[in-house]
N, C-alpha and C positions, 0 to 999 in steps of 0.2 A: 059234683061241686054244688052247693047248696046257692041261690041266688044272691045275698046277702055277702058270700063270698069275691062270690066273680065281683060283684062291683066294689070290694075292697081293691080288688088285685086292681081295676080297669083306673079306680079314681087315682090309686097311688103311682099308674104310668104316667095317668097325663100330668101328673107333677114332675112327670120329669122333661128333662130336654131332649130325648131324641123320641123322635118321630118312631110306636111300635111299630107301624106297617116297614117304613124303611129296616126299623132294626129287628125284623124278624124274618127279613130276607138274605138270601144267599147262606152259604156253608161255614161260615165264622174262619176262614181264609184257611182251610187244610189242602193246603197243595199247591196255596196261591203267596205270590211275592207278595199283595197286596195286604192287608187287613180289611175285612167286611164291614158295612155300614155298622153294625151292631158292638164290633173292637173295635172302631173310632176310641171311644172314649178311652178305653183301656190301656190301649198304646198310647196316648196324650199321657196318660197318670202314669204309667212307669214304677209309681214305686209303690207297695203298697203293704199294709200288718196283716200276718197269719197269726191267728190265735187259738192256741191249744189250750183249754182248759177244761178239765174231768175229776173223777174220784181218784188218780193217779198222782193229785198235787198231794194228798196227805202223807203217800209215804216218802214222797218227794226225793222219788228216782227216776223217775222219766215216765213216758207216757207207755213204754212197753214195759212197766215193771211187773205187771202179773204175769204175761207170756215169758220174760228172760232169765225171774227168780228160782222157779214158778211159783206162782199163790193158787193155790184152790179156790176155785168159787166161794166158797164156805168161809173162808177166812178171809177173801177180799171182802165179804160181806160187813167186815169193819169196817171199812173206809165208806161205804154206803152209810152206813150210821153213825159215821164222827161228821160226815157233810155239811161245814155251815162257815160259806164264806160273808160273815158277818161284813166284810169288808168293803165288800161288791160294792161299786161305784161305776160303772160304764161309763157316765158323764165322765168322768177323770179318764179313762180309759182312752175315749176318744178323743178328748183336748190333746191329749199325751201323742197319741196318731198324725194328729193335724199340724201340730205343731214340728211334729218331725218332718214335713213334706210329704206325707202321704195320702195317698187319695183315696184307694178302697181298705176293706178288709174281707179277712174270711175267718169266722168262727168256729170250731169242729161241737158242732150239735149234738153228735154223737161218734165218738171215734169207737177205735174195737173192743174196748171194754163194755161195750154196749150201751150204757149208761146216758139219756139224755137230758140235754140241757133246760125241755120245753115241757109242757103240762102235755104229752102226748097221750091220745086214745089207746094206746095200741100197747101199751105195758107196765107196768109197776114201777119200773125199775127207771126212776126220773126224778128230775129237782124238786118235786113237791111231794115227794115222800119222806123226803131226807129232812135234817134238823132245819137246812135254810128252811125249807116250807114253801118255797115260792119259786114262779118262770122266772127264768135269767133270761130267757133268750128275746124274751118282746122288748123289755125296756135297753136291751143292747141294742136291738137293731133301733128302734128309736133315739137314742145318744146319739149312734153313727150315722144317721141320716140328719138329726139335728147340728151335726158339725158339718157339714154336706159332705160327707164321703160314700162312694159307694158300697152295699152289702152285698155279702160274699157267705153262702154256710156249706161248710164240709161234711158231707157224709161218708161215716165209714161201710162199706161194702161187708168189712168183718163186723162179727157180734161175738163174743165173747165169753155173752152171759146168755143168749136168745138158745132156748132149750134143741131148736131146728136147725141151727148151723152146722153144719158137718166139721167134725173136730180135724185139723188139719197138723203140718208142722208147725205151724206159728201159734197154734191154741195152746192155752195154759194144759187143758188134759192131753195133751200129746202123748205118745208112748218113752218115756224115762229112757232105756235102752239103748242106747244109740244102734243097735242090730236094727229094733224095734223103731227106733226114729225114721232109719232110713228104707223100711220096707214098706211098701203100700197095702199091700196084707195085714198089717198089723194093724192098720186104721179101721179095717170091715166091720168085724165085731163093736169097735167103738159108734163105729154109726148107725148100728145095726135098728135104734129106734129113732131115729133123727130124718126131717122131711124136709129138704133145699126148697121144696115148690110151697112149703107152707112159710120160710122164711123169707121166697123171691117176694110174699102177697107185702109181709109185713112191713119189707123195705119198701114197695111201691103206695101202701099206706101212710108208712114215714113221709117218705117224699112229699106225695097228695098235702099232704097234713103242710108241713115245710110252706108250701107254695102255693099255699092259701090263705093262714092264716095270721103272716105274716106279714103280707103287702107286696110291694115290687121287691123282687131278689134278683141281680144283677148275675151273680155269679154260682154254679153249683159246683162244688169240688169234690166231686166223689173217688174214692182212696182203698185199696185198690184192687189190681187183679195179678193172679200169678197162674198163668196159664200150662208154665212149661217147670213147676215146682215138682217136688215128689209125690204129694198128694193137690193133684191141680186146682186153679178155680180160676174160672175168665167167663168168658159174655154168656155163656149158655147157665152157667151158677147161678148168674145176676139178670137172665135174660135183659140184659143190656139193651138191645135193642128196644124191646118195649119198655124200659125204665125209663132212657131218654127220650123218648116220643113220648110219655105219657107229660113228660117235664116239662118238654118244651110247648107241647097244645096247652098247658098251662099259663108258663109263661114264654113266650116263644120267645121275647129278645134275652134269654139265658146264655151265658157265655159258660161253658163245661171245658172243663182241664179232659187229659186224652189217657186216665185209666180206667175206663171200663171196657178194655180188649176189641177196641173198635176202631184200630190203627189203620187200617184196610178201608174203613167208610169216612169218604170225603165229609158226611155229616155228624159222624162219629163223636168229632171234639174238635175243638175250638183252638186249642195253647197246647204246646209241648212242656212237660215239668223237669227238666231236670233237676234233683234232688241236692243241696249239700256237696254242688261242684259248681266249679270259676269257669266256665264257658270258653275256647280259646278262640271260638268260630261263632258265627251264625248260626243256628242248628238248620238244616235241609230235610226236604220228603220227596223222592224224585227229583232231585235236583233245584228243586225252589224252595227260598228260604219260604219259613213258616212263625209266625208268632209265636213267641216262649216266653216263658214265666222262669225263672230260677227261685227254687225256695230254699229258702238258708235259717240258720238259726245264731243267736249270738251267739251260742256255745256248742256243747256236742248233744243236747237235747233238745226237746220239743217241750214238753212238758216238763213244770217246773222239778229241776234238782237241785237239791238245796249243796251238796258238794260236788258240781260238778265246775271245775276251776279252769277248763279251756275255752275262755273268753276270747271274744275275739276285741280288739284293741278299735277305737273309732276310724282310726287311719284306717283299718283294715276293710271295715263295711262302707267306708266312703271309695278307698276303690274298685270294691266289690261293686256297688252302684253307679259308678262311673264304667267299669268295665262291662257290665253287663249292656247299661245303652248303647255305649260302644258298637257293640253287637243284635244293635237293634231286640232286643231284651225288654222283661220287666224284671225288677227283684219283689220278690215278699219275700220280709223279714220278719220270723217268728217270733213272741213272747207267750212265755208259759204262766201265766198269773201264779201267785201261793195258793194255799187250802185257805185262806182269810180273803183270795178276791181281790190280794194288791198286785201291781208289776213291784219285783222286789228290788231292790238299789241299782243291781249293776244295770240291770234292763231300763231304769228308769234315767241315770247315767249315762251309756248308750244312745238313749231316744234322744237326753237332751243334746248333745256333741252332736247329732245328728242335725237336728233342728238348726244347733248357732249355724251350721254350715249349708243347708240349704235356705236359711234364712236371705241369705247375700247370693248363696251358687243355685238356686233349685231352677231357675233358668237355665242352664246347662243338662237338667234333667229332662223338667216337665216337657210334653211336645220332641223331644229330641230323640233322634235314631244315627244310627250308623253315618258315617262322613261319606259325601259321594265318591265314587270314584275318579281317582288321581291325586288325592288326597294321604299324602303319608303323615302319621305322627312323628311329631318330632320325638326325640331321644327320650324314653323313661315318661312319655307322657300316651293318653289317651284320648282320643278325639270323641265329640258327639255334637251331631248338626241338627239346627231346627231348621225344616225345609220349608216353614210358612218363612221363618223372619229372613232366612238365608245368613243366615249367624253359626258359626262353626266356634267352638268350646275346646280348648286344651286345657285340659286336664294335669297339671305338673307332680303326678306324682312324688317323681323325685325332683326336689327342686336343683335347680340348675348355679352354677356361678357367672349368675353378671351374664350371661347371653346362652339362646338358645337359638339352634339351626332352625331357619324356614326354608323348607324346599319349596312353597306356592305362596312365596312374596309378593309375585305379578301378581297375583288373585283376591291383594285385601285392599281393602278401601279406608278402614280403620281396622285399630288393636287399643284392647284393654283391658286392666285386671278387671272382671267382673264382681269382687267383693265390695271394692268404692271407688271403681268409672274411673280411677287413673290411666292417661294416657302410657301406653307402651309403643318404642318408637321402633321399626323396622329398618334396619340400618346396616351397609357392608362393612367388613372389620377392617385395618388396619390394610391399605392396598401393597404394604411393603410385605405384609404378612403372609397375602393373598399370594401376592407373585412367587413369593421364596415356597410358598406349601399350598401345591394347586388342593389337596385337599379339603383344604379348609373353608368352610361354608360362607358363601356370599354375601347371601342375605341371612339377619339375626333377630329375633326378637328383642332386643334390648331392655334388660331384666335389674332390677336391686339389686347389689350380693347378698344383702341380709334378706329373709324371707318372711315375706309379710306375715303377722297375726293371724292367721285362718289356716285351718287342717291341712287343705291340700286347695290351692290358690289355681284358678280357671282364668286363665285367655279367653276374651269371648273379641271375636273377628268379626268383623262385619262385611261379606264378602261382595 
């Protein structure tokens, strides 16, 4: 690392708020109930935007669209030369972030199309070859810190396009056959001129490059490994282990997601990813919860598809993100920008429904984890506790008629809609009612029948 570097990286720490020495201590909580000095911040923000944008918005079928078609190199080689998102705005980008309640992001620099986002040393094949002509990726991370959120960049482990990556089942030159798809044999000859250790140098170059010359990077999300596939690839492909060490002596307070096949090393990773699913549980490692990330998408892609029509509905992602803290969770929620560099309507639709509702509720987000123990939800709703204010959040899902069961009545001090500070009164029902049907609940939230103005309306308890 060149002199002039290091003190990039060192001046843009101490513009931050956490202490490096603190935040480059301890294992980033794998294996621990707790979060590490360095996930503090992470688990406060809760919610945060994945953004997938490559040479894959032009034909605008998703981000696997050379691998799933297949397209030959040859012929993606259009979409390399139509590249010009004249439209590019980051500033709008991340006012769009901010305003929806969220705190970091993570950008894919370079996903498996190989294809990067930054003026990198290490290849042709990047934004300033193409008709834009110019880095995307400096004046992103600059927006995004100008909005104060924190920076997050994805790298893909696949290349797609990198002549040394061993062609596998997910590469576009796969073997056509399905005989052939499913034999390992049939891959030999395909790699027969292809070198994994000249590919491990260039992704440890990437990175180097990534994590220098950019300033402080919060988060690195490297994407992924498949160990136990027909044609394999895990830590020893990626030497993983010197990837992440080389990362973190960089920047050490780096927060890493847990695909680089180092599920086994307490220093491994940082957050558990599950993909594109509603979490029912806490996710466990030996028995002790662990920090998790859920990444979702509004739709059934990542990268922008211009027909892809299974949206998901705002009700949907707000109890997505309600559920997930529940759970002691984070969400990122993806957007796939156009080939012009815009978020396109529904996304932009989306972000705002999101926003009017954390605007009044994101106190029931920001800060808040799982409800303590002896704490049940009430009927059709979902709980989330901040444990600095000792404020407990329900969630009403589905809204209720005129009263809602509390089973820890004794336990509040006040109740109110948290959209605009209305008292809600805690009160038993009808004692004629009570007597004739021991069932029925004692104590009740005492609720409108009509339901207020707002998505999905928060209880916030003062306990």
């Amino acid at each position: 690392m060149e002199k002039r570097e290091e003190r990039n990286v060192e001046e843009m720490d101490m513009r931050q708020d956490i202490d490096p020495a603190a935040d480059g201590a301890g294992t980033g909580g794998a294996g621990a109930s707790a979060p590490s000095e360095k996930l503090k911040w992470w688990t406060e923000a809760r919610f945060g935007m994945f953004i997938h944008f490559g040479l894959y918005a032009t034909p605008a079928r998703g981000e696997w669209v050379q691998s799933r078609t297949p397209i030959a190199p040859e012929d993606y080689e259009t979409y390399f030369e139509q590249f010009d998102p004249d439209l590019y705005d980051p500033a709008e980008w991340a006012k769009a972030a901010r305003a929806a309640g969220m705190k970091y992001v993570v950008l894919t620099a370079k996903h498996h199309e190989g294809f990067c986002l930054w003026d990198t040393k290490f290849t042709d094949y990047k934004v300033t070859n193409t008709p834009y002509g110019k880095d995307l990726l400096k004046p992103f991370v600059d927006a995004f810190r100008a909005e104060g959120l924190r920076v997050g960049l994805y790298y893909s482990l696949l290349d797609w396009h990198h002549p040394d990556f061993a062609i596998d089942t997910a590469h576009p030159l796969h073997p056509k056959d399905d005989a052939d798809w499913n034999d390992p044999k049939a891959y030999v000859p395909l790699n027969a001129n292809r070198d994994m250790a000249k590919y491990r140098q260039y992704m440890k170059d990437q990175v180097r490059e990534l994590l220098t010359d950019f300033g402080r990077i919060d988060i690195m999300w490297f994407d992924f490994s498949y160990p136990k596939s027909i044609v394999p690839k895990g830590r020893d492909d990626w030497d993983s282990e010197g990837l992440l060490k080389m990362a973190r002596s960089i920047q050490p307070w780096l927060i890493v997601d847990d695909r680089l096949d180092l599920d086994d090393k307490p220093w491994g990773w940082d957050f558990r990813t599950p993909e594109q699913f509603r979490m029912p549980v806490w996710p466990t490692v030996g028995g002790k919860r662990v920090p998790w990330e859920t990444c979702q998408t509004f739709s059934g892609a990542w990268g922008y598809s211009r027909d892809e029509h299974t949206w998901k509905s705002a009700a949907q992602l707000l109890e997505l993100l309600a559920n997930t803290v529940s759970k002691g969770g984070n969400l990122i929620l993806n957007v796939g920008p156009t080939a012009r560099g815009e978020f396109d309507a529904r996304a932009k639709d989306r972000l705002a429904a999101i926003g009017r509702w954390m605007r009044v509720n994101g106190r029931s987000i920001h800060g808040c984890t799982a409800a303590p123990e002896g704490f049940e939800a009430p009927e059709y709703s979902l709980l989330t506790y901040n444990p600095r204010m000792r404020r407990l959040y329900v969630h009403l899902v589905f809204y209720p008629m005129g009263a809602l069961a509390c089973s820890f009545a004794d336990k509040i001090k006040w109740a109110r809609f948290l959209h605009d500070g209305s008292e809600i009164e805690i009160k038993p029902l009808n004692h004629n009612l009570i007597d004739r049907y021991p069932e029925v609940p004692k104590h009740n939230f005492i609720l409108p029948v009509a339901k207020p103005d707002v998505e999905m309306p928060v209880i916030e308890v003062q306990l």
